[in-house]
C-alpha positions in Angstrom: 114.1 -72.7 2.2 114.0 -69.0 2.1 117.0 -67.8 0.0 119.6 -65.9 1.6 120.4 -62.3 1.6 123.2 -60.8 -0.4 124.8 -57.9 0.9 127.8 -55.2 0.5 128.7 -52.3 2.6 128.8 -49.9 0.5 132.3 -46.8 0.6 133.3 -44.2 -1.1 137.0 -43.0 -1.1 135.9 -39.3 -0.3 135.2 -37.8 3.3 131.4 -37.8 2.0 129.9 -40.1 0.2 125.6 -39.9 -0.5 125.0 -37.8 3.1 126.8 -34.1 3.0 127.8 -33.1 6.4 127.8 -36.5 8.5 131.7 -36.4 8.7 130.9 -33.5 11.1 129.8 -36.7 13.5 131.2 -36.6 16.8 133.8 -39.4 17.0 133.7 -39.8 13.1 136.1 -41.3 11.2 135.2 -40.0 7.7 137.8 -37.5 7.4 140.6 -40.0 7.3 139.4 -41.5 4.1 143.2 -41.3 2.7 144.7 -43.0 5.4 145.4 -46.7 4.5 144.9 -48.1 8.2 141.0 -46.7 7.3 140.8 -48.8 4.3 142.0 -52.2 6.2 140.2 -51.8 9.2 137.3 -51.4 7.1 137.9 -54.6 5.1 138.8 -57.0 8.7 135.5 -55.6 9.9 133.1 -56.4 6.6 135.0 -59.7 6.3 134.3 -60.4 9.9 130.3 -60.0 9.4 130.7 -62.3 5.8 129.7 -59.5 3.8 129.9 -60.1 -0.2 131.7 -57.6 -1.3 133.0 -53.6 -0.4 131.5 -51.8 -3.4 133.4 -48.7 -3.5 131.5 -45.8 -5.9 133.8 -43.5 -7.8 133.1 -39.6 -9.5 135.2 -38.3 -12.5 134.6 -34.8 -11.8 133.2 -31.9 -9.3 129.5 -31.1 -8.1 129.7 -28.0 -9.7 126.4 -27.7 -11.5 124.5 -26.4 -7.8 125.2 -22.5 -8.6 127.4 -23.2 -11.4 130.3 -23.3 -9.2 132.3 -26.1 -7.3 132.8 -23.4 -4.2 129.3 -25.7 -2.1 131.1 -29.1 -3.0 134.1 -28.4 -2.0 133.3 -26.7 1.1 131.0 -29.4 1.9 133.2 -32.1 1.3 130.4 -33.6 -1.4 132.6 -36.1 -2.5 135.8 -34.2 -3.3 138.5 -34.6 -2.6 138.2 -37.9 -4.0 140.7 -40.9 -4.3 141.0 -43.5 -7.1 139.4 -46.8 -5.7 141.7 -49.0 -7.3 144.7 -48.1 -4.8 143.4 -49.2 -1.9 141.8 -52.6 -3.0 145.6 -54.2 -2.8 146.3 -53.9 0.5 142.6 -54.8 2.0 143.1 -57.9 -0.3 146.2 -58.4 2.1 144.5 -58.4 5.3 141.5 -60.5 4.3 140.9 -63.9 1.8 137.3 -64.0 1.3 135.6 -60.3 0.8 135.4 -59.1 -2.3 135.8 -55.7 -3.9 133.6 -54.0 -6.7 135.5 -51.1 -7.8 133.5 -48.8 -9.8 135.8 -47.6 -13.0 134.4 -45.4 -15.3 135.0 -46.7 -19.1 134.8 -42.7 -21.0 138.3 -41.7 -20.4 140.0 -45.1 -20.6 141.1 -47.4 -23.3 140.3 -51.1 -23.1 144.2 -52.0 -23.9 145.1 -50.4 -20.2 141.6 -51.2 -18.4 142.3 -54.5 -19.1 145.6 -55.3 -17.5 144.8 -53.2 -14.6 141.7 -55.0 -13.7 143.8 -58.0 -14.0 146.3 -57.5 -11.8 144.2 -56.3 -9.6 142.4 -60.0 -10.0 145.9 -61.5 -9.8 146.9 -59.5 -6.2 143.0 -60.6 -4.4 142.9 -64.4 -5.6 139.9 -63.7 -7.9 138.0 -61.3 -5.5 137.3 -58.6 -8.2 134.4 -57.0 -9.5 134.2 -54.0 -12.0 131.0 -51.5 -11.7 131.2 -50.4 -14.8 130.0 -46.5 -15.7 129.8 -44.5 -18.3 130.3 -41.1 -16.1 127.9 -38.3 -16.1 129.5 -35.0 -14.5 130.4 -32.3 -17.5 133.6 -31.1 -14.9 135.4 -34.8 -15.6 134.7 -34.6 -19.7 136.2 -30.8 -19.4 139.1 -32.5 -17.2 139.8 -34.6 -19.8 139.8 -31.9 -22.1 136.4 -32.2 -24.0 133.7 -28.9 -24.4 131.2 -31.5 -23.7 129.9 -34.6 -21.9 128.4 -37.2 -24.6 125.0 -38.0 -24.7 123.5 -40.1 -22.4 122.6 -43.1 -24.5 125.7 -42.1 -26.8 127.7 -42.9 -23.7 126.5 -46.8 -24.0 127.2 -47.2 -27.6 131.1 -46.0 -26.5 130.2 -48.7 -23.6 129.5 -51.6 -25.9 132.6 -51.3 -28.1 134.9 -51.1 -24.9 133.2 -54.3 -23.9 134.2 -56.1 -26.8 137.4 -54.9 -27.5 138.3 -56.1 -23.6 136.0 -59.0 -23.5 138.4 -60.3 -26.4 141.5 -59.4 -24.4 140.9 -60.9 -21.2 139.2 -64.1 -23.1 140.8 -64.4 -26.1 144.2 -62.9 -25.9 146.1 -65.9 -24.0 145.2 -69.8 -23.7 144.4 -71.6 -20.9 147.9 -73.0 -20.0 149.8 -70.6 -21.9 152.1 -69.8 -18.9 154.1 -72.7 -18.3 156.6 -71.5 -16.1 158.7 -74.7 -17.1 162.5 -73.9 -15.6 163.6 -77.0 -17.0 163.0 -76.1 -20.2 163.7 -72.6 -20.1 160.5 -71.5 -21.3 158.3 -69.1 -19.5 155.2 -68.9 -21.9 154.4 -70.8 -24.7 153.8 -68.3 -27.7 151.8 -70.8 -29.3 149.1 -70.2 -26.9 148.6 -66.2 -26.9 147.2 -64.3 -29.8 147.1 -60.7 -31.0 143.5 -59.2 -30.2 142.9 -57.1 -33.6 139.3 -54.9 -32.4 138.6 -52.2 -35.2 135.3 -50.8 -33.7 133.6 -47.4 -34.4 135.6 -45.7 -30.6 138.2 -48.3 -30.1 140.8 -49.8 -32.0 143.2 -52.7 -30.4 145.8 -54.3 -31.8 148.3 -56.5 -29.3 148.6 -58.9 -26.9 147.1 -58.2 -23.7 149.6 -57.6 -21.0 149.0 -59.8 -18.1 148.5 -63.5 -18.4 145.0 -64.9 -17.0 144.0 -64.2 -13.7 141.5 -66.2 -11.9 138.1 -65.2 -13.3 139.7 -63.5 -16.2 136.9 -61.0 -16.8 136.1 -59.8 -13.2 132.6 -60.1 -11.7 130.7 -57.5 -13.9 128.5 -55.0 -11.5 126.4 -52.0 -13.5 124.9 -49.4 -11.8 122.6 -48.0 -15.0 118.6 -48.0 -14.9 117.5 -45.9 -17.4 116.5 -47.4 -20.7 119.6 -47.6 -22.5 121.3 -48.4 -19.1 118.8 -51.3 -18.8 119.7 -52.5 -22.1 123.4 -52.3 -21.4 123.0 -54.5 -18.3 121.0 -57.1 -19.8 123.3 -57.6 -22.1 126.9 -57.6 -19.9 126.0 -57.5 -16.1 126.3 -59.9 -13.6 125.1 -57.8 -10.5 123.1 -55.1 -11.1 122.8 -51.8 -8.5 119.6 -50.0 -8.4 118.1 -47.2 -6.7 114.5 -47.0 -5.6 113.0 -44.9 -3.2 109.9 -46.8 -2.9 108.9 -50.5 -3.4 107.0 -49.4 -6.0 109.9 -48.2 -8.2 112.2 -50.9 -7.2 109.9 -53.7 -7.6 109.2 -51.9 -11.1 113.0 -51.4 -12.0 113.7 -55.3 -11.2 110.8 -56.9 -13.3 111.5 -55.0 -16.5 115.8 -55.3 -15.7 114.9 -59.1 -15.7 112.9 -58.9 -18.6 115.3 -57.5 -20.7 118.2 -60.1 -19.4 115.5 -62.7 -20.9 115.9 -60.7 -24.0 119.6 -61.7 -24.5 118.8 -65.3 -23.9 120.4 -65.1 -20.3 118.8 -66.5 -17.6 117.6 -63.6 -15.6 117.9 -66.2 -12.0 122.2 -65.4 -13.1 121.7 -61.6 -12.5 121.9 -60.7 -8.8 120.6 -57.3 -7.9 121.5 -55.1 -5.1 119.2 -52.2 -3.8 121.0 -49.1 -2.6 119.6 -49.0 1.3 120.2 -46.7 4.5 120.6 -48.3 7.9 120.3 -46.8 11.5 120.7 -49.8 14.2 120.8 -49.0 17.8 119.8 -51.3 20.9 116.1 -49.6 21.3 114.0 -48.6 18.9 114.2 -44.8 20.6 118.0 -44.7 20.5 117.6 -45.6 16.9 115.4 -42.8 16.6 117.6 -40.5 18.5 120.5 -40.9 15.9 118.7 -40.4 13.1 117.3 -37.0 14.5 121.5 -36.5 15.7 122.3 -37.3 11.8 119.7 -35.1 10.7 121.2 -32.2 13.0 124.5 -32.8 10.9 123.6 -32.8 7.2 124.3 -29.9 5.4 121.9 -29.0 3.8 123.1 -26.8 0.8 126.0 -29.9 0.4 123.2 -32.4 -0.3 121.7 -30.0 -3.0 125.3 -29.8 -4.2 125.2 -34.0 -4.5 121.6 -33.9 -6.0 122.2 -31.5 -8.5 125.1 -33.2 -10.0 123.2 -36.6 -10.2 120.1 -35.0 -12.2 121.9 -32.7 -13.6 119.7 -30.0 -12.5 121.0 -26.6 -10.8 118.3 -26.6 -7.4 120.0 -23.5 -6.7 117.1 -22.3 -8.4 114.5 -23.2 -6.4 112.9 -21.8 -3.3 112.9 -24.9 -0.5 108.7 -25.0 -1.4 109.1 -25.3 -5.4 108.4 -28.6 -6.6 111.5 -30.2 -8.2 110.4 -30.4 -12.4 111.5 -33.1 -14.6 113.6 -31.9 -17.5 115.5 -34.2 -19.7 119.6 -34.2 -18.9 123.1 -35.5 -19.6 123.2 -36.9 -15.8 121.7 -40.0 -14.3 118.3 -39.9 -16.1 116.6 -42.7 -13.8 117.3 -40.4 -10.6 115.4 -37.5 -12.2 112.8 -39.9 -12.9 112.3 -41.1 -9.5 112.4 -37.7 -7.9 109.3 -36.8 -10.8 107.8 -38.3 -13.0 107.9 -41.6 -11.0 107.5 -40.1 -7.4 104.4 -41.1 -6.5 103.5 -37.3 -5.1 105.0 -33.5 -6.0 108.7 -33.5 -4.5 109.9 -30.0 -3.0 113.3 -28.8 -2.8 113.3 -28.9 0.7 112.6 -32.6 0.6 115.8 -33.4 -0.7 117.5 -32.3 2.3 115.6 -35.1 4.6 117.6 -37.6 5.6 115.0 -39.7 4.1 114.4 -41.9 1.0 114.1 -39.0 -1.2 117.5 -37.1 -0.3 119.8 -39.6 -1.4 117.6 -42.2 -4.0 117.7 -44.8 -1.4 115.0 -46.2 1.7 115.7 -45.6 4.7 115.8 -48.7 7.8 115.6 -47.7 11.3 115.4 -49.7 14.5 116.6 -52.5 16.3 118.8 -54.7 14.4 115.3 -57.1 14.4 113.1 -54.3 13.4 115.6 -53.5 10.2 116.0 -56.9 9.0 112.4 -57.0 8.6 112.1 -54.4 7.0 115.2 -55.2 4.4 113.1 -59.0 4.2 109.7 -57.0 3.8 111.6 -55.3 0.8 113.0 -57.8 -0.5 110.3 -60.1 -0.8 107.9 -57.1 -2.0 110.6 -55.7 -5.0 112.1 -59.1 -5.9 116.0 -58.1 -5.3 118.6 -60.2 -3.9 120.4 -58.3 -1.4 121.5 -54.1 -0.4 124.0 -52.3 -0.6 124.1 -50.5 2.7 125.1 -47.4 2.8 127.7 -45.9 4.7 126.0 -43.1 7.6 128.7 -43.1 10.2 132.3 -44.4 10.4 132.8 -46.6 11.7 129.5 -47.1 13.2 127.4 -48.1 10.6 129.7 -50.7 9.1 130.2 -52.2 12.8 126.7 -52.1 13.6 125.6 -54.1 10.6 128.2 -56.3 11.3 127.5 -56.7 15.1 124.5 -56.8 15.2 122.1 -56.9 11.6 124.1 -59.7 10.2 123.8 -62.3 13.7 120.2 -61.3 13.3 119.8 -62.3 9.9 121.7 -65.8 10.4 119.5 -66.5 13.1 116.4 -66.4 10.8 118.8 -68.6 8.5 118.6 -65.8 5.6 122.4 -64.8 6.0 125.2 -67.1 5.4 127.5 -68.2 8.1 130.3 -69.3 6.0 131.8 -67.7 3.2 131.4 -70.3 -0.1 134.9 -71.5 -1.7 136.6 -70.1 -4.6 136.7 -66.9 -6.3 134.4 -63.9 -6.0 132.1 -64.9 -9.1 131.7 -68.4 -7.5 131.3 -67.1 -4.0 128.1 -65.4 -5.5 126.8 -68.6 -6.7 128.1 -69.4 -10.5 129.5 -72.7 -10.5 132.5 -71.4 -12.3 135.5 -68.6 -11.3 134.4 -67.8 -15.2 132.0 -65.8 -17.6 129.1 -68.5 -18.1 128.9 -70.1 -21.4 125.6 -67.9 -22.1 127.4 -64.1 -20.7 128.3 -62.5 -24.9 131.4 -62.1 -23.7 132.6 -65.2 -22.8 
């Protein structure tokens, strides 16, 4: 039998998140982002259609490298204001039981010792319904925030990256037994401290030396999403991830970013069948094929355009301020998100202009583009699939509410009816609602 789709709707807790200008919709909800009614609605209506999970992105930092200046991000909305995604999660939790959340948190500013006991309670509050997107960050306004003259390298980030995994890995493993709480009111005693042990980490960034604060939660280490495909990002996953996001304009580039992502998980001695991997995707669904042509060209009325350059710049780390709307975009090696930059050159399979990245197209925003009835898109996201070797999408928010409900309402029935979409959630926590056959790291996952 064919297997089924994964798939996430995909939020950010800004009034824009990879479109500039589409909260301008008419009848949009966008702009209520900070409202908490926004957030729960959201999470009835994606547990409703049996999505996976709500993967909400984050940013540490402003657009500020189109012009050198924040002024077109923040007019624009290109995601800031910004909230932090972990607020929210507890009360969706509350109005739902089966979705689950991957929260991107972003590792360079924090300290293992705090990550992990937020990420725990956060496991604690959902039932086991957590996943962590973990990122390395790659704006030079959120290192200057924090108080640094510099962003660190690209591949330095990761090194940071693998001694914060292993200081937490032994803090949400390691730290406290299995059983350790007893809770025994007869005997007075609430934990036994026989069962939890100091974690002593003395790595090269991170030193730890306690107990870690919360007592297990259900999967201990949360469901482990990674967003990084350049090189060292591939490496990274390999080694740690349990869901990996990509981007790929084309099937080319996906299909190409899967096989070597599943090579490298080989590497480790993991069985690459244990990674899932979700392709960043764009959705229009209307009841005609015309209408759904109709609101693309209305969406396309909306963006703004020097906003998206705003978002674009920030992700290469290139200032397309520069450029005239006919200048074709040139690779140069940055700080940023090095496999974006790739895509948009070296990899794109012809010259891309400036004025390309302001389509609402694959090419704008790293992601395809699906348009149609809700039949005509879940071919398409099959054809893909099939052709690039991922297992599911995270779809992309257009239009609030109307993207999420139109996935739900009509993509999702469409899909179950070609028996490629589940109808049922599974039972048990997130990681085991995604297949494992444990709420726990596998034996073969380093960090277990």
């Amino acid at each position: 039998m064919a297997q089924e789709l994964r798939l996430n709707t995909f939020q950010m807790c800004a009034p824009v998140h990879n479109w500039a200008g589409l909260w301008r919709l008419p009848g949009d909800q966008a702009v209520d982002y900070n409202r908490l009614d926004y957030w729960t609605n959201m999470a009835q209506t994606a547990e409703r259609g049996l999505l996976d999970a709500i993967f909400i992105a984050d940013v540490f930092g402003v657009y500020d490298v189109y012009g050198g200046s924040p002024e077109t991000a923040l007019r624009a909305g290109a995601q800031i204001p910004n909230m932090d995604p972990v607020v929210p999660v507890s009360a969706m939790a509350h109005v739902t039981k089966n979705i689950g959340f991957g929260i991107t948190a972003n590792l360079s500013f924090e300290h293992p010792f705090q990550m992990a006991r937020r990420f725990s309670t956060l496991d604690h509050m959902t039932d086991g319904r957590i996943g962590w997107n973990i990122v390395t960050g790659y704006l030079e306004s959120g290192a200057r925030g924090m108080g640094q003259a510099l962003q660190t390298e690209h591949d330095a980030r990761y090194d940071v990256a693998e001694d914060f995994m292993a200081a937490i890995y032994k803090l949400w493993e390691a730290s406290w037994e299995d059983g350790a709480a007893l809770r025994d009111v007869a005997g007075g005693i609430f934990t036994d401290p026989a069962k939890v042990h100091a974690v002593h980490h003395d790595g090269p960034h991170f030193k730890v030396d306690g107990i870690q604060l919360s007592e297990p939660s259900p999967q201990r280490t949360p469901v482990l999403f990674q967003a990084g495909t350049s090189d060292r990002g591939r490496q990274f996953a390999a080694r740690h991830a349990e869901c990996v996001f990509i981007n790929g304009p084309s099937q080319k580039i996906a299909a190409g970013t899967v096989t070597k992502l599943r090579d490298a998980v080989r590497t480790e001695d993991r069985n690459p069948a244990d990674v899932t991997v979700f392709l960043g995707a764009n959705v229009i669904i209307a009841p005609t094929h015309a209408e759904a042509r109709d609101l693309h060209a209305e969406y396309t009325r909306h963006l703004d355009a020097a906003g998206q350059l705003a978002l674009v710049s920030g992700w290469t780390g290139m200032d397309l301020s520069t450029l005239a709307p006919e200048d074709v975009v040139p690779f140069a090696r940055s700080n940023a998100i090095q496999s974006t930059l790739e895509n948009m050159t070296s990899k794109a399979p012809k010259p891309i202009l400036a004025c390309d990245l302001v389509a609402l197209d694959a090419t704008g925003a790293r992601a395809p583009f699906f348009y149609g009835t809700a039949s005509e898109v879940a071919d398409q996201l099959l054809d893909w699939a099939e052709a690039t070797g991922v297992d599911g999408f995270n779809l992309a928010r257009l239009s609030v509410p109307a993207t999420l409900d139109s996935i739900v309402d009509h993509l999702v029935p469409e899909l179950q009816s070609r028996k490629r979409f589940k109808t049922r959630y599974a039972e048990g926590t997130l990681r085991e609602k995604l297949g494992a056959s444990s709420s726990r790291l596998p034996d073969t996952h380093g960090g277990r």
